[in-house]
C-alpha positions in Angstrom: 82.2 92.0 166.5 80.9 90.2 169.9 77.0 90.9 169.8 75.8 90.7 173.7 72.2 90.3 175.1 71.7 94.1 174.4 72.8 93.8 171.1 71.0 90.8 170.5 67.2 92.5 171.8 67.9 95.6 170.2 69.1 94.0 166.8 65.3 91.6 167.3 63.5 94.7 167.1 64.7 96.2 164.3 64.4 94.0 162.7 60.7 93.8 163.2 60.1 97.4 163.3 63.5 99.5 162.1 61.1 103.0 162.4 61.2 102.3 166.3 62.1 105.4 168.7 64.9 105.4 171.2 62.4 104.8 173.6 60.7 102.6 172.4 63.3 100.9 172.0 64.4 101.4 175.6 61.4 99.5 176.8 62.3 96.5 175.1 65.8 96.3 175.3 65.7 97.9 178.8 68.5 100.2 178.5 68.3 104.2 178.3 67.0 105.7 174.8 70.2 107.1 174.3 72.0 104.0 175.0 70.1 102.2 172.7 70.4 104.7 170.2 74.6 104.5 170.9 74.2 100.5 170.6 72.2 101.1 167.4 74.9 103.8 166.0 77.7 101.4 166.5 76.1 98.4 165.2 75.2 100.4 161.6 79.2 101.4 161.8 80.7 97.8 162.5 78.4 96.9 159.4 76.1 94.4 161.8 73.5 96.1 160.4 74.0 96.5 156.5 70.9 98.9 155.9 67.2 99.7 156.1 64.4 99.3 154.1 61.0 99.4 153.1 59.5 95.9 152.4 56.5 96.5 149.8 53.5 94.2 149.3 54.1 93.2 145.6 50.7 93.0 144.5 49.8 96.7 145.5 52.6 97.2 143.6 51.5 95.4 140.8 54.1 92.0 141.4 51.5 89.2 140.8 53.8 86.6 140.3 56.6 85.8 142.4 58.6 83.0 140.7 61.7 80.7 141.9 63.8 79.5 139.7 66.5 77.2 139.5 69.7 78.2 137.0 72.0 75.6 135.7 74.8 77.0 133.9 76.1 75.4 130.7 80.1 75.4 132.5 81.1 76.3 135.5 83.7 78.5 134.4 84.7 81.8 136.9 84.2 84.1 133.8 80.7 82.6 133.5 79.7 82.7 136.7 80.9 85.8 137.4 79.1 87.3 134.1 75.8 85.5 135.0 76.2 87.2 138.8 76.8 90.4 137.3 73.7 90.4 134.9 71.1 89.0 138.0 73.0 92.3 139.7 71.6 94.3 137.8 67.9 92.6 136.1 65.4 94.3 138.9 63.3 91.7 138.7 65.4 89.4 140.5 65.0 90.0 144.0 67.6 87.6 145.2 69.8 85.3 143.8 71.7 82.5 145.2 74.9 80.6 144.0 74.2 77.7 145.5 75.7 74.0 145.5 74.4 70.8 143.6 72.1 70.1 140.7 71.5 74.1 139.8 74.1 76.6 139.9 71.9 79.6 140.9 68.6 79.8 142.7 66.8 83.0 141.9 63.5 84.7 143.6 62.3 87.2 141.1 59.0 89.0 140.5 56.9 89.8 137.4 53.6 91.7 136.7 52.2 88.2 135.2 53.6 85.2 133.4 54.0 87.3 130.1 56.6 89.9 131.7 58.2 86.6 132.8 58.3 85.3 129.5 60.2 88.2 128.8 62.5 88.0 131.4 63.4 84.2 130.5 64.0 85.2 126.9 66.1 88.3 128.2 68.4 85.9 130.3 68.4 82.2 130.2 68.4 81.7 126.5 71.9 82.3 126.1 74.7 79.9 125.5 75.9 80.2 129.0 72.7 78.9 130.4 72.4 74.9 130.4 68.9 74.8 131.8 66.3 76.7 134.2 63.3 75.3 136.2 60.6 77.7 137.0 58.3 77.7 139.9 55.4 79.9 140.6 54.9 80.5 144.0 51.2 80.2 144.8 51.1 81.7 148.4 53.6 83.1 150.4 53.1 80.9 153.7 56.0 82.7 155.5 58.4 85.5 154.2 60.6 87.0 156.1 63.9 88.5 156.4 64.9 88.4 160.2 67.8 86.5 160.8 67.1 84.7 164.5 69.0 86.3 167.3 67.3 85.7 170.5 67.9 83.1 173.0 66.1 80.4 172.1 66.5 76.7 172.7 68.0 76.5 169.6 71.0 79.1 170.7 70.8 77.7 174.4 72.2 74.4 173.1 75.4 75.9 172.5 
């Protein structure tokens, strides 16, 4: 689908703010509320937009410890890596996972209530035959998190 300036604007501030009104979203975009609201309609159809959440401070939550990990398996065999996917699928403590290239096979963000829920986890999924090795690292602060994928013209994008 062929995103245009519109697209683009509207697409930047939902992504910052998906609870925004029609017109509020009109006064950013500068287009009618229900041309935004059209725009937006169309863009959740095409699949542009894959859905909407809620993003949750962890630690009111009770998430102390946010953890990446690195995952190498023990082959590289489909049928193992497809097994492994399917299990960080469906282990809720694994907030994303990766299958990346190089060294590791995986790369995993996760969260725990504290390193002994962790524990668990790691006994849960990496002490298996499939799993060569894992390297845990806590994160200590979250100096940027964010989700936004960068749409607007920048000089990055003007460069094209």
């Amino acid at each position: 689908m062929e995103l245009d300036d519109f697209d683009r604007r509207l697409l930047d501030a939902l992504q910052a703010d998906s609870r925004r009104t029609g017109e509020e979203l009109a006064a950013v975009v500068g287009l009618s509320a229900a041309a935004c609201l059209r725009r937006v309609q169309r863009l959740r159809e095409a699949g542009v937009i894959e859905r909407e959440v809620a993003l949750l401070a962890p630690e009111a939550v009770g998430r102390r410890l946010t953890m990446i990990v690195l995952v190498t398996l023990e082959r590289e065999q489909p049928d193992i890596v497809d097994a492994f996917k399917r299990q960080m699928q469906q282990a809720p403590e694994v907030m994303q996972c990766f299958y990346v290239t190089g060294a590791s096979d995986f790369v995993l963000l996760l969260t725990a209530d504290d390193m002994a829920d962790y524990e668990d986890f790691t006994q849960r999924y990496f002490f298996q035959k499939s799993v060569r090795r894992f390297e845990s690292f806590a994160v200590m602060s979250r100096v940027k998190f964010g989700t936004a994928i960068p749409l607007a013209d920048g000089p990055a994008r003007n460069n094209r």
